[in-house]
VEXPA-355327 format. One record per residue (C-alpha): residue in one letter; residue number from 1; x, y, z. Coordinates in Angstrom, 2 decimals. Layout:
N
 residuo num       u       v       w
       A NUM       X       Y       Z
...
//
This chain:
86
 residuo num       u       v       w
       X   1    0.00    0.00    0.00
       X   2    1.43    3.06   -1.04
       X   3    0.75    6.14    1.11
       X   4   -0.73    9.15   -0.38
       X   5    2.78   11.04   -0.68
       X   6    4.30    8.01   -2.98
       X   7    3.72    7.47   -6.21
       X   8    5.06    4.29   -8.29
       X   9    7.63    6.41  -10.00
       X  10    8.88    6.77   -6.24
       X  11    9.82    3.26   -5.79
       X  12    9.32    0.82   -9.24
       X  13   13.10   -0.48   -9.77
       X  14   14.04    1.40   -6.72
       X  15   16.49   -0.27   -3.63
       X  16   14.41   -0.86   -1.17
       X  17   16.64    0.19    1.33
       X  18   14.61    4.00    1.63
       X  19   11.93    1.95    3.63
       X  20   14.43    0.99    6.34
       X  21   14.27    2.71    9.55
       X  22   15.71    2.72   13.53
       X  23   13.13   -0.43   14.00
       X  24   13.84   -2.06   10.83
       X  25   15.58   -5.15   13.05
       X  26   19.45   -5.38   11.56
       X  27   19.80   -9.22   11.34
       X  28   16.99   -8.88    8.75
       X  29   18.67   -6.46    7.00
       X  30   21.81   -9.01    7.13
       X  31   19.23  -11.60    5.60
       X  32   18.64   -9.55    2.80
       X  33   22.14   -8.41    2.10
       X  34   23.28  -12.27    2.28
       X  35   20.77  -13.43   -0.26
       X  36   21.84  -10.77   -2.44
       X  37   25.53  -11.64   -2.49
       X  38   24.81  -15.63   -2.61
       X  39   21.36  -15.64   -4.31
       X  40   19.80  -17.39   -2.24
       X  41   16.05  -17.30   -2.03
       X  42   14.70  -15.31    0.86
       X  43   11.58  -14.64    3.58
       X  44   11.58  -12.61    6.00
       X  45    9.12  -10.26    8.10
       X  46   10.80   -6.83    8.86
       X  47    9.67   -3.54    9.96
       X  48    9.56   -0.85    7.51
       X  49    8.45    2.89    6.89
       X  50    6.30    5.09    5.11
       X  51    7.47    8.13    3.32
       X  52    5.22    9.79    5.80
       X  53    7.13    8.14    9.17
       X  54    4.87    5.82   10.15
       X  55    6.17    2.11   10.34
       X  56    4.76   -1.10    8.99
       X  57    5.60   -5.23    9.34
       X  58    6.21   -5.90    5.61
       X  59    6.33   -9.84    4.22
       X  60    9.42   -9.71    1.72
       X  61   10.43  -12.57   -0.95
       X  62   12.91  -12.57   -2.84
       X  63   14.70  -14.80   -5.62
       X  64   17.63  -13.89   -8.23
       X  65   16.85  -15.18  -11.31
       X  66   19.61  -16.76  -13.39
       X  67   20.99  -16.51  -16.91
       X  68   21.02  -20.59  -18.63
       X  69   25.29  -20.07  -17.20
       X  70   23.69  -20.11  -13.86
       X  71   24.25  -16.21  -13.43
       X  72   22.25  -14.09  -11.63
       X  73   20.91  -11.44  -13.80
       X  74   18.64   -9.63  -11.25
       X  75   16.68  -10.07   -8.01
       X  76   12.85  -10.60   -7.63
       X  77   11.33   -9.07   -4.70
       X  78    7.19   -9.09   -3.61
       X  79    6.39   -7.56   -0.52
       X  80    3.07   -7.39    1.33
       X  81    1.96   -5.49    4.75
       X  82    1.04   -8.12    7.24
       X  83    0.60   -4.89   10.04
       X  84   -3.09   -6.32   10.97
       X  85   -1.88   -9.70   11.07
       X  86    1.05   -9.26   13.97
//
């Protein structure tokens, strides 16, 4: 859910490292930065933030997908609140 100060231009092919924040919890952040240098698939449940402050628990998968040389050629990632769930 985007909040009404984002727009998709904001954050399509974007890092997602802008919705990190002092509650994002690091070891998930370590997670993340692991499956990115092994490409390794990935789940985890993190706290993120709005462009407006206010923080969120945020679902995030993530797979690299690979060239037929077994190269990764770029990441994958689908996220999904889960706020009213936790």
């Amino acid at each position: 859910r985007l909040s009404l100060n984002s727009s998709l231009n904001m954050v399509l092919g974007r890092n997602c490292r802008f919705l990190q924040g002092p509650l994002t919890n690091p070891l998930a952040i370590e997670l993340i930065r692991d499956s990115v240098q092994t490409g390794a698939d990935l789940y985890t449940c993190l706290v993120n933030y709005r462009s407006d402050g206010t923080c969120f628990w945020n679902n995030l998968f993530m797979t690299a997908l690979k060239d037929t040389g077994g190269r990764i050629c770029l990441f994958v990632g689908v996220q999904c609140e889960v706020s009213e769930e936790i």
